[in-house]
C-alpha positions in Angstrom: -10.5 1.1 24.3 -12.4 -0.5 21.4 -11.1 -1.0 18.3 -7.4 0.1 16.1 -5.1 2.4 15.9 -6.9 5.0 13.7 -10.2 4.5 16.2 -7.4 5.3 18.9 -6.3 8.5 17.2 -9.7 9.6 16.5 -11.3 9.0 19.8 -8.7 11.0 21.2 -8.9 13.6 18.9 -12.9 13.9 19.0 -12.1 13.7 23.3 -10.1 17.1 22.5 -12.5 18.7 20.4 -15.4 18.1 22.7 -13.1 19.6 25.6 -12.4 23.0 24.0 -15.9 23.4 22.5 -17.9 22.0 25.4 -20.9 21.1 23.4 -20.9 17.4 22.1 -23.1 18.7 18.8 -20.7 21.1 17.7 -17.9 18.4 18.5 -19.6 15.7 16.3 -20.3 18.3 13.6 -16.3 19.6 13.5 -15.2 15.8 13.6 -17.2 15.4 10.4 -15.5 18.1 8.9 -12.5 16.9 9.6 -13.7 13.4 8.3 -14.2 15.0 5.0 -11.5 16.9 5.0 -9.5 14.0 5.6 -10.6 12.0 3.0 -10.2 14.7 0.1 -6.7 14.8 1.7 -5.8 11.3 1.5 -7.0 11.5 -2.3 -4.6 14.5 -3.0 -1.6 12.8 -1.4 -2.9 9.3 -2.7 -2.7 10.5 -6.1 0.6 12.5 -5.9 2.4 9.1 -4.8 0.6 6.9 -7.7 1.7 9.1 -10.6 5.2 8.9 -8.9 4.8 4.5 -8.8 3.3 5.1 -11.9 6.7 6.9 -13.5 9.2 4.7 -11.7 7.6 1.5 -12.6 7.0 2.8 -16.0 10.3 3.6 -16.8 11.6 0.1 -14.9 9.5 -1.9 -17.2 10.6 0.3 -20.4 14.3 0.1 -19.0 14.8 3.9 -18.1 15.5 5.9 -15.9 12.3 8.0 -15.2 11.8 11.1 -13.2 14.6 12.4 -12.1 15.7 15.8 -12.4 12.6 17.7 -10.3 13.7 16.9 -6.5 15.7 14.1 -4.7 15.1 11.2 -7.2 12.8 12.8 -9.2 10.1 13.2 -6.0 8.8 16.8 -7.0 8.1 16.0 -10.5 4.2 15.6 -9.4 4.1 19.1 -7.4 6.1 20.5 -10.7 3.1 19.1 -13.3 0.7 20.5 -10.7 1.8 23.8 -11.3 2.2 23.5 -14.6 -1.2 22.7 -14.8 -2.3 25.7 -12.6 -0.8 27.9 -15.1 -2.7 26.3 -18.2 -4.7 28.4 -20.2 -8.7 27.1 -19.9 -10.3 26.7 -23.4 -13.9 26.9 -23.6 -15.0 25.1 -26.7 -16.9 27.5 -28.8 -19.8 24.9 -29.5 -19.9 23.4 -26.2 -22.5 23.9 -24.0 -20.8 25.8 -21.4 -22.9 24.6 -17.7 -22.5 21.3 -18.3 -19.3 21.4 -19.8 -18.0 23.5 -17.0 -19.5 21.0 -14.0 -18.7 17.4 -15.7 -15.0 17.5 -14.1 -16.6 18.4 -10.0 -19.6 16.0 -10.8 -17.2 13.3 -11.8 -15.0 13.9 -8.8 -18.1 13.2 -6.3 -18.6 9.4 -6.3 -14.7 8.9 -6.7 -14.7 10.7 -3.2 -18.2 9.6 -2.1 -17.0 5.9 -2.3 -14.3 6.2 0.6 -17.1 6.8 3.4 -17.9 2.9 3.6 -14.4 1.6 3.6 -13.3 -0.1 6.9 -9.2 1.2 7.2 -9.1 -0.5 10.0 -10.9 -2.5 13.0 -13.7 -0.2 13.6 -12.4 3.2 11.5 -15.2 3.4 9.1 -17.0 6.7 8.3 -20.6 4.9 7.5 -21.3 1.2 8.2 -23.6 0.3 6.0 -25.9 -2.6 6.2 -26.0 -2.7 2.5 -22.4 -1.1 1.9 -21.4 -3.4 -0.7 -24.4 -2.7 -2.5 -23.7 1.3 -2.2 -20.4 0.9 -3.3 -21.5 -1.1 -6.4 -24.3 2.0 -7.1 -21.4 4.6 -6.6 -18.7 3.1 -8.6 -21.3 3.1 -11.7 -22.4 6.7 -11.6 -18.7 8.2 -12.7 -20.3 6.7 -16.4 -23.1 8.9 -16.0 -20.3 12.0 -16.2 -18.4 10.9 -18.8 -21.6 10.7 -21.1 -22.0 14.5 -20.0 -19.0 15.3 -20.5 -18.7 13.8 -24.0 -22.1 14.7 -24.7 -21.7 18.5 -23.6 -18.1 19.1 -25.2 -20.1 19.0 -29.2 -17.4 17.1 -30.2 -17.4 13.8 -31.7 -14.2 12.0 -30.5 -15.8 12.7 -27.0 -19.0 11.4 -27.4 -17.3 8.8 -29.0 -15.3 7.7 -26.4 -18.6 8.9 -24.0 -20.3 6.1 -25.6 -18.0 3.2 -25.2 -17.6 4.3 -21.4 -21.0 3.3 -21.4 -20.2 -0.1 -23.3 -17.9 -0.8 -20.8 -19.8 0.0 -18.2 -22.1 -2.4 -19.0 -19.6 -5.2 -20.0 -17.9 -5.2 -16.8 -20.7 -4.6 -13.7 -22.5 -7.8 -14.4 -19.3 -10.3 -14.2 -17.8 -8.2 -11.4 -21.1 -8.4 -9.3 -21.7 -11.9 -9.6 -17.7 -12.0 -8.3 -18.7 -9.9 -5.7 -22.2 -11.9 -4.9 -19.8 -15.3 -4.5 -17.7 -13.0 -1.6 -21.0 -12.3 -0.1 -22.6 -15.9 -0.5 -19.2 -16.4 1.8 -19.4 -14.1 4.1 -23.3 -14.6 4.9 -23.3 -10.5 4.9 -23.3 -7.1 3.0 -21.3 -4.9 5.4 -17.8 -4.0 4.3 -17.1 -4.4 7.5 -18.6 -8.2 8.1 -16.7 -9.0 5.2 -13.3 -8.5 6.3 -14.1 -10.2 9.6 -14.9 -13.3 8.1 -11.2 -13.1 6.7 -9.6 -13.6 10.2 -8.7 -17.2 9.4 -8.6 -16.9 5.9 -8.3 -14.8 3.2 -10.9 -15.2 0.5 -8.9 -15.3 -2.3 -7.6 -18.6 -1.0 -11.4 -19.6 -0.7 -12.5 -17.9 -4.4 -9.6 -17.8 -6.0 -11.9 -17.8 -9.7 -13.7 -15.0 -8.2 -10.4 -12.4 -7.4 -9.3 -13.1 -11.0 -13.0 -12.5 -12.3 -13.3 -9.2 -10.2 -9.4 -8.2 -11.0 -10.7 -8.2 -14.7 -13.6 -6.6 -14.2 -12.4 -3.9 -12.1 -9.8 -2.7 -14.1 -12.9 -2.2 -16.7 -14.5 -0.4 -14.4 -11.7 2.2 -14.0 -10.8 2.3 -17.4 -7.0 1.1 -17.1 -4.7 -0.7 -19.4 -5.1 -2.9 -21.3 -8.6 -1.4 -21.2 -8.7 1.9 -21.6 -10.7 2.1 -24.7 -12.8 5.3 -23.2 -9.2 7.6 -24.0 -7.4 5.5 -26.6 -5.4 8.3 -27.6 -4.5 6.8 -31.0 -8.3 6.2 -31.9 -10.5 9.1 -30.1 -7.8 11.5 -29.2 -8.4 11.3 -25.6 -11.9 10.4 -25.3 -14.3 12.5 -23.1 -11.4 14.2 -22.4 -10.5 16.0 -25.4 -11.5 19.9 -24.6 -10.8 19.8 -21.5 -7.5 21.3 -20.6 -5.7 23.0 -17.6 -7.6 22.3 -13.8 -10.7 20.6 -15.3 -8.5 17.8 -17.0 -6.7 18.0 -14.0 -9.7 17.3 -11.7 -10.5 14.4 -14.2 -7.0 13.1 -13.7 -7.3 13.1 -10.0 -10.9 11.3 -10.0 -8.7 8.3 -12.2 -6.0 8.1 -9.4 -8.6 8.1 -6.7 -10.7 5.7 -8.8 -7.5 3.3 -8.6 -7.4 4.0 -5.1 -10.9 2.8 -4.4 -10.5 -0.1 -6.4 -7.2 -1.2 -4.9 -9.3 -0.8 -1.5 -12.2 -3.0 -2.5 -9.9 -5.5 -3.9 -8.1 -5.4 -0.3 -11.4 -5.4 1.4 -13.2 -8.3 -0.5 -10.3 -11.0 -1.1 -7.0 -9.8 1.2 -8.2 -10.1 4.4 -9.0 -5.8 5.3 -6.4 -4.7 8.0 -6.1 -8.7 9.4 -1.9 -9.5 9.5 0.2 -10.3 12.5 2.6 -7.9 14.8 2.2 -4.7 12.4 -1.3 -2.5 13.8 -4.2 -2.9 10.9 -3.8 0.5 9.4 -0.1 -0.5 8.3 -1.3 -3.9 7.1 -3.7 -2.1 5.4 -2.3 0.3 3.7 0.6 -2.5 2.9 -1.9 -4.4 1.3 -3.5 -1.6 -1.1 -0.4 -0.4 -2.3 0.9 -3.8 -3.1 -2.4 -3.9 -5.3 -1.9 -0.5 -6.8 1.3 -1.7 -8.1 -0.1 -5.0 -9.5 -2.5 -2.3 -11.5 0.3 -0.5 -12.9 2.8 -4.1 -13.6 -0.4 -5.2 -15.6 -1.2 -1.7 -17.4 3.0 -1.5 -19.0 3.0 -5.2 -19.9 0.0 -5.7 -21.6 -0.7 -3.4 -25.0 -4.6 -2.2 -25.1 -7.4 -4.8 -26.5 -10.1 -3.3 -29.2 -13.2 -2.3 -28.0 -14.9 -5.5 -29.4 -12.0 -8.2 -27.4 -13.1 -6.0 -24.4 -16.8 -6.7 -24.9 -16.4 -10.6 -26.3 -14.0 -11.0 -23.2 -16.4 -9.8 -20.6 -20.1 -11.2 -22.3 -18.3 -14.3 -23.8 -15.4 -15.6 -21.1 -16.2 -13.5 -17.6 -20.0 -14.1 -17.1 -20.3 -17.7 -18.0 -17.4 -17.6 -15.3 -18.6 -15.8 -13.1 -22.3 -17.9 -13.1 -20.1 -21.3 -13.0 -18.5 -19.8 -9.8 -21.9 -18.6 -8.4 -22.9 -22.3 -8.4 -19.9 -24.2 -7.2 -20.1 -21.9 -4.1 -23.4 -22.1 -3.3 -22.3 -26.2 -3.8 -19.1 -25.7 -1.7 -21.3 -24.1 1.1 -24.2 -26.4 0.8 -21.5 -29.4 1.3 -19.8 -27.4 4.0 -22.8 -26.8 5.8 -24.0 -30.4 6.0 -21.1 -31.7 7.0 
């Protein structure tokens, strides 16, 4: 049988499916269900076990002790905030207009989800292999700006627009060096599937091979998904909390989980462009994998409690002034590298 451990479990499962049902349609159309399904699930649980790294390593760095009194070693304190935040009271801003208001948080949730159906998890588990999946993953990642402009926009209030308006800013700052980053993995590779991509990595890892690149994209992508030390969108001792700011209860908690599953996705890409996918040795590629992204996840969250946040201008001068004239240097020695490669 073709492919790795998740293809395994998921051939067998669809085998089952179409043996109860009898119709292959209606067994394609339940496995897609369950596709979806699974992803929003893996998000959920995804998120509840970041905000627990996120407390631990937190209170490691800051010399503490961190949660600890909800559960064995603090482990419920996630499930605990969750019900808390059931129970919060929903304020509708008197001024805000109330559609748009209402949908931003859903809206913003969709490409945070939508992003997970080109990953490969492992040798031949991916939900849609793109010939162009880089490029839709590129197209996704952008659009969650789109929503925090509505939202800011639609709240009537002018820390959110505020911080609405320097999501776009950094936006802006940050897709241009991170896709030149991602064009040098891709000059590489000689491909645009996700999947393509991490096959070329069965040798070697391309950070070894663009090292300049991984620390371009690192950059860049923690822009992207607005983490510290740039998290200018909700500097809370500026703009309150940004986009953010009348939202309270399950909307600000749907906005919470699209930042966890943004950090997700990004700790993916980062996997599946420079770390080699689900290549390792011994361990099955779903392990490696998932090995790999968390080990990521963590360097996120080591970088967001050393470093204190820039100003909005260092973010900007950083990315126009020091990334792209990087990222355009790197563009060249590659297509050098491979040029030199190639004749010889």
């Amino acid at each position: 049988m073709q492919g790795g451990l998740l293809v395994i479990l998921t051939d067998k499962l669809f085998y089952g499916i179409n043996y109860l049902s009898g119709n292959e349609f209606i067994s394609q159309l339940i496995m897609v269900i369950v596709q979806i399904m699974a992803i929003f699930a893996v998000i959920s649980l995804a998120a509840i076990i970041q905000v627990y790294m996120e407390r631990r390593i937190c209170g490691f760095i800051q010399d503490r002790l961190g949660p600890n009194r909800v559960g064995p070693w603090g482990l419920l304190q996630t499930v605990a905030d969750m019900i808390k935040l059931m129970g919060k009271e929903d304020i509708i801003p008197v001024k805000a207009q109330r559609i748009l208001w209402g949908i931003t948080p859903m809206l913003l949730f969709i490409p945070a989800a939508l992003i997970y159906a080109v990953f490969p998890f492992d040798d031949g588990a991916v939900f849609v292999d793109l010939n162009v999946g880089i490029f839709f993953v590129m197209a996704v990642m952008s659009q969650s700006v789109l929503m925090f402009l509505l939202g800011g926009f639609a709240s009537e209030n002018k820390y959110s627009f505020m911080g609405a308006m320097r999501a776009v800013a950094q936006m802006l700052s940050s897709e241009i060096p991170m896709a030149f980053a991602v064009l040098a993995v891709v000059m590489v590779s000689g491909s645009l599937k996700m999947t393509d991509i991490v096959a070329a990595q069965s040798n070697m890892w391309f950070i070894a091979v663009e090292p300049l690149a991984f620390i371009i994209f690192t950059i860049s992508i923690l822009m992207e998904i607005n983490r510290t030390p740039f998290d200018l969108v909700e500097g809370e001792s500026e703009i309150i909390a940004g986009p953010f700011t009348e939202y309270s209860g399950m909307r600000w908690a749907l906005f919470f989980l699209a930042e966890y599953a943004n950090l997700l996705s990004a700790a993916i890409l980062t996997v599946t462009l420079f770390l080699g996918g689900w290549h390792g040795p011994v361990l099955p590629g779903i392990l490696w994998f998932l090995i790999k992204v968390f080990l990521v996840i963590f360097l996120f969250m080591w970088i967001r409690w050393t470093y204190p946040r820039t100003r909005i201008d260092q973010m900007m001068a950083l990315s126009w002034k020091v990334l792209l004239p990087l990222a355009l240097f790197n563009i060249a020695a590659t297509g050098i590298g491979i040029y030199i490669y190639n004749w010889m």
